[in-house]
C-alpha positions as CSV (number, residue, x, y, z in Angstrom):
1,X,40.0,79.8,64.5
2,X,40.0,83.4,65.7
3,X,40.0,86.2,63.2
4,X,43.1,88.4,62.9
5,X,42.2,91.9,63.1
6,X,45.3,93.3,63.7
7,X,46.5,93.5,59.7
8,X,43.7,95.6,58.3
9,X,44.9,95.2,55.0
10,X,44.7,91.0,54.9
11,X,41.6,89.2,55.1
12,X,41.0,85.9,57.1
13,X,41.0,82.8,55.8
14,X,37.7,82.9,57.6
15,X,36.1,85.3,55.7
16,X,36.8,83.2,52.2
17,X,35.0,79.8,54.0
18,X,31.1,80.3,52.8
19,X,29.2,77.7,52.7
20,X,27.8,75.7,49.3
21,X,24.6,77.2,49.2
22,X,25.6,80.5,49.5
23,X,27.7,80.5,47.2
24,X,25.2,79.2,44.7
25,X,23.3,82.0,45.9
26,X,25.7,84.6,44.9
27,X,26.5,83.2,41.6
28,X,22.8,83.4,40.7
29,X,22.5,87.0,42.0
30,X,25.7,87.5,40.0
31,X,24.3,86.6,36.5
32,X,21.3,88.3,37.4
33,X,23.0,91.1,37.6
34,X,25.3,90.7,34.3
35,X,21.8,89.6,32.2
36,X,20.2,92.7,33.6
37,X,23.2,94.7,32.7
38,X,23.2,93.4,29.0
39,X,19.3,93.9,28.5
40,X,20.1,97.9,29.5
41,X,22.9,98.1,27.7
42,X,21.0,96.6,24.7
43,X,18.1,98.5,24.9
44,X,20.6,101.8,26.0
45,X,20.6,102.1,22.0
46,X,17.0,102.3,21.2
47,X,16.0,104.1,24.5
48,X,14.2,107.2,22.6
49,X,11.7,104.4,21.2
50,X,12.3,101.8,23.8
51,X,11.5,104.1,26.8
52,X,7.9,104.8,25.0
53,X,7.1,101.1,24.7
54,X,8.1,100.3,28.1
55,X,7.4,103.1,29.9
56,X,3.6,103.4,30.9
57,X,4.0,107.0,32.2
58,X,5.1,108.4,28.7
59,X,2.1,106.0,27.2
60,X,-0.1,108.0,29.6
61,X,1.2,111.2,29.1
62,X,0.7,110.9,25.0
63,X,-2.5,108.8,25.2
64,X,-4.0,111.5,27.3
65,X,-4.3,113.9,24.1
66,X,-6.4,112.2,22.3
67,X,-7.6,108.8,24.2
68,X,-6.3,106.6,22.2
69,X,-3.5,103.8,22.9
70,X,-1.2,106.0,20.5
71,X,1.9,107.7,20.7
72,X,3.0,111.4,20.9
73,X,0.7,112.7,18.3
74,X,-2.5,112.8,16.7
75,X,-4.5,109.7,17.3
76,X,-7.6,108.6,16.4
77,X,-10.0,106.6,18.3
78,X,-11.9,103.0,17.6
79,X,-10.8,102.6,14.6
80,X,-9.2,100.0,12.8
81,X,-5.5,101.1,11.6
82,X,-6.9,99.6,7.7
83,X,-10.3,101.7,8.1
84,X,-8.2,105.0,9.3
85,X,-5.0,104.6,7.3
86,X,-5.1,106.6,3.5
87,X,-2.0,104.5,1.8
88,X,-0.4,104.7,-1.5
89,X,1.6,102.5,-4.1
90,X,5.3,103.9,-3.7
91,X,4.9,105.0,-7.5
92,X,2.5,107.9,-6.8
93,X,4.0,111.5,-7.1
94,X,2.4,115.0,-6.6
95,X,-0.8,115.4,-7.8
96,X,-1.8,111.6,-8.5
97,X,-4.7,110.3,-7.3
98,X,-4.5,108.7,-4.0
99,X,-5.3,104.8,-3.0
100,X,-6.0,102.6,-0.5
101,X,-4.3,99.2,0.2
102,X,-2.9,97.6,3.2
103,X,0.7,98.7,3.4
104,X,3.4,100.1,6.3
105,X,3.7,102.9,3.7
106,X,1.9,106.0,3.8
107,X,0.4,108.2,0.9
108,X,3.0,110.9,0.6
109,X,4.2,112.3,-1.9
110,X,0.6,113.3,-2.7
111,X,-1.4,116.1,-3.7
112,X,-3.0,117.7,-0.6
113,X,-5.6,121.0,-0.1
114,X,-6.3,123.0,2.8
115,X,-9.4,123.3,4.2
116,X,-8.2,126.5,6.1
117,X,-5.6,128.6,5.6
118,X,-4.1,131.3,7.3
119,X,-1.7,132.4,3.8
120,X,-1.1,136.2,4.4
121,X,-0.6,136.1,8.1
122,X,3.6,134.6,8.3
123,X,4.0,137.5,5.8
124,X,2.4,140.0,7.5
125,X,3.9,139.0,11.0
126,X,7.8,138.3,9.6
127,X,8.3,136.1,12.8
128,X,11.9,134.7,13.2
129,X,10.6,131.3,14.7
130,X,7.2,130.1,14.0
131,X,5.8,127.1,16.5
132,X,4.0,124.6,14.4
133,X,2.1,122.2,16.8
134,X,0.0,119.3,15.0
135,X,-2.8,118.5,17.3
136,X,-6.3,116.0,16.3
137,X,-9.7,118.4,14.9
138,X,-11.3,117.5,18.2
139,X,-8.4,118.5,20.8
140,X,-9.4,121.8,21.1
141,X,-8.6,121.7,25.1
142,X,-4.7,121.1,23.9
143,X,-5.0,124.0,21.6
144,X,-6.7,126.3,24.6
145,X,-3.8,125.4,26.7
146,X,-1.2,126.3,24.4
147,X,-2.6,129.5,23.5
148,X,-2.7,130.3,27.1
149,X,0.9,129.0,27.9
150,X,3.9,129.3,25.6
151,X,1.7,129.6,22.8
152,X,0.8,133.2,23.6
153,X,4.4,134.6,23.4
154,X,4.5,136.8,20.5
155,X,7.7,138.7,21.4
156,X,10.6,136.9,22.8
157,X,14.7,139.0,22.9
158,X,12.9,141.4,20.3
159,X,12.0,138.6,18.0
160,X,8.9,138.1,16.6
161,X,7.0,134.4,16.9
162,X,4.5,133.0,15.6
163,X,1.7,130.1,16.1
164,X,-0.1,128.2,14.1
165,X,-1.7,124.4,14.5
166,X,-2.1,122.1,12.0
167,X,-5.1,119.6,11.9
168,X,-6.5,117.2,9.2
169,X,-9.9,115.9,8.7
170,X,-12.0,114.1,11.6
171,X,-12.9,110.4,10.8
172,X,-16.9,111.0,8.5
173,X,-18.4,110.3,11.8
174,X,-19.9,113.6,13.4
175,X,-17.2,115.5,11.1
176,X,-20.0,118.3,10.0
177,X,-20.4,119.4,13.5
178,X,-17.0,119.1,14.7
179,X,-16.1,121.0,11.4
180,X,-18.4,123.8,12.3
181,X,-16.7,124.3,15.7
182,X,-13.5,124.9,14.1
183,X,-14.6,127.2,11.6
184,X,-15.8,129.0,14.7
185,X,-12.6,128.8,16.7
186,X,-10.3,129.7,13.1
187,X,-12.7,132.9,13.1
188,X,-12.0,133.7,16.7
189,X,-8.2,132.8,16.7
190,X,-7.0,132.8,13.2
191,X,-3.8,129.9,14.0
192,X,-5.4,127.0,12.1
193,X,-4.3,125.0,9.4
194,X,-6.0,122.3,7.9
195,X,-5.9,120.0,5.0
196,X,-7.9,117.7,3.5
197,X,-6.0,114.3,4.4
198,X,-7.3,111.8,7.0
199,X,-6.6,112.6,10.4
200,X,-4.8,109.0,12.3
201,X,-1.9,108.1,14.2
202,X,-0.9,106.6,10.7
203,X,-1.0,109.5,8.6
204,X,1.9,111.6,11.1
205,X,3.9,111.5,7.8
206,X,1.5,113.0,5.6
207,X,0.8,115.6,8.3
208,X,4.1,116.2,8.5
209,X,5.2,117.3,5.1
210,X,2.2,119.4,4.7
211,X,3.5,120.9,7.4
212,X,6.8,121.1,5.5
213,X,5.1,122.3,2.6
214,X,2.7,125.0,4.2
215,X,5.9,126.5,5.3
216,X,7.8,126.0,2.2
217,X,5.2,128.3,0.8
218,X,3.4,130.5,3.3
219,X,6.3,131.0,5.8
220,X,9.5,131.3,3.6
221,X,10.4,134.7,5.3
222,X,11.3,133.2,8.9
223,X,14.3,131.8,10.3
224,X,13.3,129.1,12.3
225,X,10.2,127.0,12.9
226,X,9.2,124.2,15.6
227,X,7.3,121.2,15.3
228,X,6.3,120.7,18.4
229,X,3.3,118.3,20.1
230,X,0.4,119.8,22.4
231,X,1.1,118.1,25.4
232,X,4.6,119.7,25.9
233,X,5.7,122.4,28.0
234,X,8.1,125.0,26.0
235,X,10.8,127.7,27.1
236,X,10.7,130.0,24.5
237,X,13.1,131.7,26.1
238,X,15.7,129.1,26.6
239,X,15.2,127.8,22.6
240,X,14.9,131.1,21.3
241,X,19.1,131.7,23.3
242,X,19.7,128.8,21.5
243,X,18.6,129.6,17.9
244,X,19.9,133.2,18.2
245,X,23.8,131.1,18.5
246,X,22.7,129.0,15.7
247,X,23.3,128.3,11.8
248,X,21.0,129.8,9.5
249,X,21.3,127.4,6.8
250,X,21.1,122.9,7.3
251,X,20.3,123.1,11.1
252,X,18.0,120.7,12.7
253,X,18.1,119.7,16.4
254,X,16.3,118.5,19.0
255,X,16.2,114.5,20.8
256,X,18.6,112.9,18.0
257,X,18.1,109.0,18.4
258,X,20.9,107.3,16.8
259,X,21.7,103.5,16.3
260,X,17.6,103.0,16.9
261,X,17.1,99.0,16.0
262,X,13.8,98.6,13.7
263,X,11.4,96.5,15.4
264,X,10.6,93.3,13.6
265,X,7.9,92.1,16.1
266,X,3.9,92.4,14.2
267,X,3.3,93.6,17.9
268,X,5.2,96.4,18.5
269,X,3.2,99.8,17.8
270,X,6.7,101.1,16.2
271,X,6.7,97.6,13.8
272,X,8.0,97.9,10.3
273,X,8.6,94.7,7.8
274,X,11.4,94.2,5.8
275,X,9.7,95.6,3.0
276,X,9.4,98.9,4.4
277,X,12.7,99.2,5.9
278,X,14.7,96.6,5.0
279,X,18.0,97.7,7.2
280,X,18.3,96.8,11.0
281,X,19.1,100.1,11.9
282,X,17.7,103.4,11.3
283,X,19.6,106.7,10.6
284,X,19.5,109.4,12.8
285,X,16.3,111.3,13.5
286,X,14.8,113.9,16.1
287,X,12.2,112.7,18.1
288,X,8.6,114.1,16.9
289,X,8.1,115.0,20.2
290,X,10.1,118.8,19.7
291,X,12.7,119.6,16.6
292,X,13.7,122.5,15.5
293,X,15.0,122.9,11.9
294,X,16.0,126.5,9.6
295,X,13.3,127.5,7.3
296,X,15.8,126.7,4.3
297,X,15.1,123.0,5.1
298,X,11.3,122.3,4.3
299,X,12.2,122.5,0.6
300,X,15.0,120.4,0.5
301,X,13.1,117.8,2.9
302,X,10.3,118.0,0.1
303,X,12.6,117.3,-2.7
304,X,14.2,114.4,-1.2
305,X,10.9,112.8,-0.3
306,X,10.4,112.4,-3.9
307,X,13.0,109.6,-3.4
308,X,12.6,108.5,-0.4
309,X,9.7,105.9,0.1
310,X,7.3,106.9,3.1
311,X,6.3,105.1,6.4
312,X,4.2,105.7,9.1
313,X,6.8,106.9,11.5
314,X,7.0,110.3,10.9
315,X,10.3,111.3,12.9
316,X,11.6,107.9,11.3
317,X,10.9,109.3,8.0
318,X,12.5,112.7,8.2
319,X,15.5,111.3,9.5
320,X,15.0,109.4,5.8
321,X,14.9,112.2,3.8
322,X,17.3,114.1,5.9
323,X,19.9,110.9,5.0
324,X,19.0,111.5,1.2
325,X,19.5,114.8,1.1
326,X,23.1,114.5,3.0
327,X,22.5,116.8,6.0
328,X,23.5,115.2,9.8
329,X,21.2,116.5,12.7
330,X,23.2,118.6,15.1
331,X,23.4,117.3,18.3
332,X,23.3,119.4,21.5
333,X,26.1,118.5,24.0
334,X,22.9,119.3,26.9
335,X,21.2,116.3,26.7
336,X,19.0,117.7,28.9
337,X,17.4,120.4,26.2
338,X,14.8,118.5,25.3
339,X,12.8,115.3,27.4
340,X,11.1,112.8,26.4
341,X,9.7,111.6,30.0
342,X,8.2,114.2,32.3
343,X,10.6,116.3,33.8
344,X,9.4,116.9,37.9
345,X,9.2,120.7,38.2
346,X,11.9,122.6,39.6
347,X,11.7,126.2,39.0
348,X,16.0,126.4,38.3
349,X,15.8,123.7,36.1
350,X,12.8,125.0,33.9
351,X,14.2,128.2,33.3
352,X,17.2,126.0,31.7
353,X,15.7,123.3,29.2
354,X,13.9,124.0,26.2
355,X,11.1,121.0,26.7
356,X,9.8,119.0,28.3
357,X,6.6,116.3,27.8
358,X,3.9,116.7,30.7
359,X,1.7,114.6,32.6
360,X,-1.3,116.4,32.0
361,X,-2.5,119.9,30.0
362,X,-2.7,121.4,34.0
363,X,0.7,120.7,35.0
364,X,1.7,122.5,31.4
365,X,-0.5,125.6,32.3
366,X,1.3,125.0,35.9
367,X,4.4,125.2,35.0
368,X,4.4,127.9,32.7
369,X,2.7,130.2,35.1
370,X,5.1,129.6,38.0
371,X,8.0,129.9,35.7
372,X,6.6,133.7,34.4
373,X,6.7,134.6,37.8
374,X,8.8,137.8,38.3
375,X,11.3,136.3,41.0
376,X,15.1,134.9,40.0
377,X,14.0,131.4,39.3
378,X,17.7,130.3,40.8
């Protein structure tokens, strides 16, 4: 039977005559396609975590701070997470003694001291944004590029801003020396903060709301502060646009994850028990990868974490206490503000987001140099 091509808009009884196997074929490729479909769609709601589990560049990209099989922050390495982890019972408050037990919660609210302090300077430099960027005791190649990058803007649109990095203590371990050579670059630099807590992947809630509470009491005169990792490239000029359109008062943006699913598997890096979190979802919260908050919300963030118990995940945990204390994220209608994979460089589209994570500390220093380049960059 010949095909009629004369009618383009009927189809040939031909056409409609595949044989058995194929059609098995196509029904298997079908619900391929509709599993595949519903594992995305699924795992559309938890990408912010999701995409760091399964994506091996962004593991790279944070590992490669502090060699450790950690996530974007400050990691420790060889260590057991029992040996490196400072826990407390969820009954401790400010000032009580701190102990050790094998828990998913972390020991915060605590009493914490610094080491080294920079106390006068926010005062004497009334910045409008200050960039706060955690980073481990021994990273001082992170901290070298930041100073040399975004780091070393101190006057952006006629504001002033202002850097500072926050560390805790190396593990006992060659911690004399290594405390020594930051004594050395604090003299040189005066932009560190440290405090007397235990340095781990596990402790990025304590470090945290120190950070909370250094500016709560050192910084109270700016309008805006960062927390922002090492490894990330910044446009200070793009976020400090932003903040000059935004509220004074209850504002904290950045890469809001909403509807994230807590992970239930011992596994998972990102795994909390029932205990610790007993709902299946968890509230809104800026990935700790970039946020930006007004400097009227470290003190209320403090006050709620008195009722809020602590875990490990720090950007879990403000989105806690930001819950308590009843104040919703704001959510930037560019989703493409802040990245949590690296964005290739395009000089256009640099000029345009506020950050970015990296593959490595030279493509950072890169970047930034080709974007300061006099030239339109579209």
């Amino acid at each position: 039977m010949e095909k009629d091509t004369s009618k383009s808009g009927e189809i040939s009884l031909d056409l409609l005559e595949v044989p058995s196997e194929c059609r098995c074929s196509r029904l298997r490729a079908g619900f391929l396609i509709l599993v595949v479909s519903a594992v995305l769609l699924f795992y559309n709601m938890n990408i912010p975590k999701v995409s760091q589990v399964w994506s091996e560049t962004v593991q790279k990209i944070y590992n490669s701070k502090y060699n450790t099989a950690g996530a974007a922050s400050n990691v420790t390495t060889n260590t057991s997470a029992q040996q490196w982890t400072t826990m407390v019972s969820p009954s401790a408050l400010p000032g009580e003694q701190c102990t050790t037990e094998t828990s998913y919660h972390v020991a915060y609210p605590c009493k914490y001291h610094y080491i080294l302090n920079e106390s006068e300077r926010c005062q004497n430099d009334k910045p409008f944004l200050v960039l706060m960027v955690p980073v481990a005791p021994n990273n001082r190649a992170a901290r070298d590029a930041v100073r040399t990058t975004w780091g070393s803007e101190k006057m952006v649109m006629d504001k002033n801003v202002t850097l500072y990095f926050l560390l805790g203590q190396s593990g006992h371990e060659g911690r004399e020396e290594l405390q020594q050579k930051i004594l050395q670059e604090s003299e040189e630099h005066h932009d560190i903060i440290q405090s007397d807590f235990l340095d781990s992947y596990k402790n990025l809630t304590i470090k945290t709301m120190v950070l909370m509470e250094w500016l709560t009491a050192y910084c109270q005169n700016a309008a805006y502060a960062m927390k922002i990792d090492s490894d990330m490239f910044l446009n200070v000029n793009a976020l400090m646009n932003m903040l000059l359109q935004a509220p004074r008062e209850n504002y904290m943006t950045g890469l809001v994850a909403r509807g994230a699913i807590v992970l239930r598997d011992p596994r998972s890096k990102w795994y909390l028990p029932k205990d610790a979190f007993p709902e299946d979802f968890y509230p809104p919260y800026a990935l700790g990868l970039g946020y930006v908050f007004s400097l009227d919300l470290p003190n209320k963030l403090i006050e709620g974490s008195k009722h809020v118990k602590a875990v490990y995940i720090e950007d879990v945990y403000l989105g806690m206490c930001m819950r308590y204390v009843g104040i919703p994220y704001t959510i930037q209608a560019d989703q493409s503000l802040f990245n949590v994979f690296p964005v290739p460089y395009n000089r256009c589209r640099y000029s345009k987001l506020i950050a970015t994570t990296t593959h490595s500390l030279q493509d950072q220093v890169n970047a930034w140099k080709d974007l300061k380049r006099p030239e339109p960059p579209c």
